[in-house]
Every structure is written in C-alpha cells, then in structure tokens.
C-alpha positions in Angstrom: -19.1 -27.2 -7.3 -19.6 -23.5 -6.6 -21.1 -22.1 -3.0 -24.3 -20.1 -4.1 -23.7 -16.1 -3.4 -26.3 -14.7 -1.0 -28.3 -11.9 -2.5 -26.1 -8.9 -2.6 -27.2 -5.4 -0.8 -28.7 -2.7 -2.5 -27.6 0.5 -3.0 -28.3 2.4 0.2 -28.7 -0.5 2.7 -26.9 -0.2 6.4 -25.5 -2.9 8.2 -26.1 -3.5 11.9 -24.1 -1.3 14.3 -21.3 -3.3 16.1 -19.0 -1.9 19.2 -15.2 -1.1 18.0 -13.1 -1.0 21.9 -9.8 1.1 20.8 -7.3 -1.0 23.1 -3.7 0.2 23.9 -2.2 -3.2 23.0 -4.1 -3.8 20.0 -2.8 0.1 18.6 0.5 -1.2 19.2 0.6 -4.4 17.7 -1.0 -2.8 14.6 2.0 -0.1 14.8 3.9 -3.0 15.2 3.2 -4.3 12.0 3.4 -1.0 10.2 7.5 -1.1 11.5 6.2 2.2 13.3 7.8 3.4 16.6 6.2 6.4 16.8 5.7 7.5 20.4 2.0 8.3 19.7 1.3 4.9 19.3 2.2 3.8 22.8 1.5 4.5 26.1 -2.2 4.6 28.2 -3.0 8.1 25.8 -1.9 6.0 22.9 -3.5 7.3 19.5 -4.6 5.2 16.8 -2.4 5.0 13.6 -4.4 6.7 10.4 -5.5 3.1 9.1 -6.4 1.4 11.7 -9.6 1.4 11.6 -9.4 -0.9 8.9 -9.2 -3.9 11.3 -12.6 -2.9 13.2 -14.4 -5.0 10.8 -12.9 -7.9 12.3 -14.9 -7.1 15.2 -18.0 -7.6 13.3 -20.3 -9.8 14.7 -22.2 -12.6 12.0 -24.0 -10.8 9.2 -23.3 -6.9 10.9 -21.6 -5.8 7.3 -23.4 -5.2 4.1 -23.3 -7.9 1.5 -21.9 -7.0 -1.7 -22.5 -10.6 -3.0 -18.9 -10.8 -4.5 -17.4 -14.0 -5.4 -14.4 -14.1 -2.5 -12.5 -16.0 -4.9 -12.4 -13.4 -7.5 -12.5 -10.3 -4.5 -9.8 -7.9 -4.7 -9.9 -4.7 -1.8 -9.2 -1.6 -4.1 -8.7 1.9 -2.5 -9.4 3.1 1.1 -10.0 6.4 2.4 -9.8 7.4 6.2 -11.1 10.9 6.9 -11.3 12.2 10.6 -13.7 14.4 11.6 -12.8 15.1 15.7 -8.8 13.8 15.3 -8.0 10.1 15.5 -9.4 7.7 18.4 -7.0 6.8 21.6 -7.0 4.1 23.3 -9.8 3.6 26.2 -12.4 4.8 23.4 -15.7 3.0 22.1 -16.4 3.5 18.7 -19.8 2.5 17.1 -19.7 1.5 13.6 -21.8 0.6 10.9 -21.3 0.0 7.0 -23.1 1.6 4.1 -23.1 0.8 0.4 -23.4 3.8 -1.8 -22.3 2.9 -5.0 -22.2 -0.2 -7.8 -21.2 -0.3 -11.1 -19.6 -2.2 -13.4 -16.3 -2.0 -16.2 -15.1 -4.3 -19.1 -12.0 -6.1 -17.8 -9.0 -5.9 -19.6 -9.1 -9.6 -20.5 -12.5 -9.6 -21.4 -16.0 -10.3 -19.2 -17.2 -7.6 -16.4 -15.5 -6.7 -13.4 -18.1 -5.5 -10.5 -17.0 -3.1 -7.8 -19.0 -1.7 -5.1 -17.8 1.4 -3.0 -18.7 0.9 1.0 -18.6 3.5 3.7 -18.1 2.7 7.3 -19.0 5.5 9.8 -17.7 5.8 13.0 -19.4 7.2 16.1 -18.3 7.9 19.6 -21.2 7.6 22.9 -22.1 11.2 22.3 -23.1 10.2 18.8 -20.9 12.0 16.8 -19.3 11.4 14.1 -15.2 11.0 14.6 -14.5 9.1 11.3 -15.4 7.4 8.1 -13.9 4.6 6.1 -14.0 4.7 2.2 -13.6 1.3 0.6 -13.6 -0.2 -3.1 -14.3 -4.4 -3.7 -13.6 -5.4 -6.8 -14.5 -8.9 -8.2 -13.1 -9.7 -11.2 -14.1 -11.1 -14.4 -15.2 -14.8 -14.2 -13.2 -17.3 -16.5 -14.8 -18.3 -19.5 -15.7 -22.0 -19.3 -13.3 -24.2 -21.6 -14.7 -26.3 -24.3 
C-alpha cells in the first residue's frame, strides 16, 4: 500500500516564514561533525560554517516548507548553493527564513521512466529585513519501478 502524495507546490509558491536562532553550541556541534577546529567556529562571536544553514529546515514548524510532492522513497537531495550577501551569521543572531520553489522539470532516467526535480530557494533575513543569505537546493525523485508481471 502506497501513502497518497499531497498536492505538490506550484511554481512560485512561498512557504510560511519560521525563526532560525543561530546558537553557539549548535555552530559547534555542526563544526564538530565537519572534523572542523577552526577557531571561528567557537567562542560567544562564534561564526557559522558556510553550510550550515542547511540544518535550519529542521527548525521548520509543520507544513512551513513548500511541497514538492516527491515520493520520499525515491527523494534524492541534489546540489546546494549558499550565497552570502552581509557575511555569514554568528551566533546570538535570528534569522527569518522562508522557502520558494522556482523551478520544475523533468529528464528521462538512465534506466528508463522520468525522474522529477524541483529547484527550491530558501532566503534568509535578519530583524532589519535584509537579506544576509540564500540557499539553492535540487530534489530529485527518481524514476518509479515498472510493475512486474
């Protein structure tokens, strides 16, 4: 039995904004993870690594994000872009974010049937409003199995 996919977003929609909190322990543990012991990272001024901003959608509240209506069985994350527009967040900073889709479209697979991608951004705003960063990601879902006879 398959779960029914919710209607995916159209081209254009926005999520609901959600609050990103930039905390000194959480940039550590991320730099942590990356084997990183760059000084930056650590500390009350502590900056954030270049990716991690990736983990703010884990901050998300319930139905904040876009749908893309992918099967998360056949998801795969493709590239990711991080560009900084007032240097990188430090620690103590609020971030707002919210997602975007701006792009579907569709390629033959290499083993046959379609694979669908969809291309969200995710822009990043401090109190003042402006913009500090934006988050370029790919979701591909792959080609569904053909049904055996």
């Amino acid at each position: 039995m398959t779960t029914p996919i919710a209607e995916p977003s159209q081209v254009g929609t926005t999520g609901e904004e959600w609050e990103v909190f930039v905390e000194r322990g959480k940039i550590r543990e991320f730099a942590a993870a990356m084997q990183s012991d760059n000084p930056a990272f650590q500390g009350p001024d502590a900056i954030i690594p270049p990716t991690f901003l990736i983990s703010a959608n884990q901050w998300a509240p319930a139905g904040a994000r876009v749908n893309v209506g992918f099967d998360r069985k056949r998801l795969l994350h493709g590239e990711q872009e991080f560009v900084f527009h007032r240097g990188l967040p430090k620690a103590g900073d609020r971030i707002l974010a919210r997602e975007r889709l701006v792009e579907r479209f569709e390629k033959p697979g290499k083993k046959g049937g379609q694979m669908r991608f969809a291309v969200v951004v995710t822009e990043f705003h401090n109190s003042a409003g402006e913009l500090v960063a934006e988050s370029r990601g790919t979701f591909i879902e792959t080609a569904a199995k053909e049904a055996t006879k």
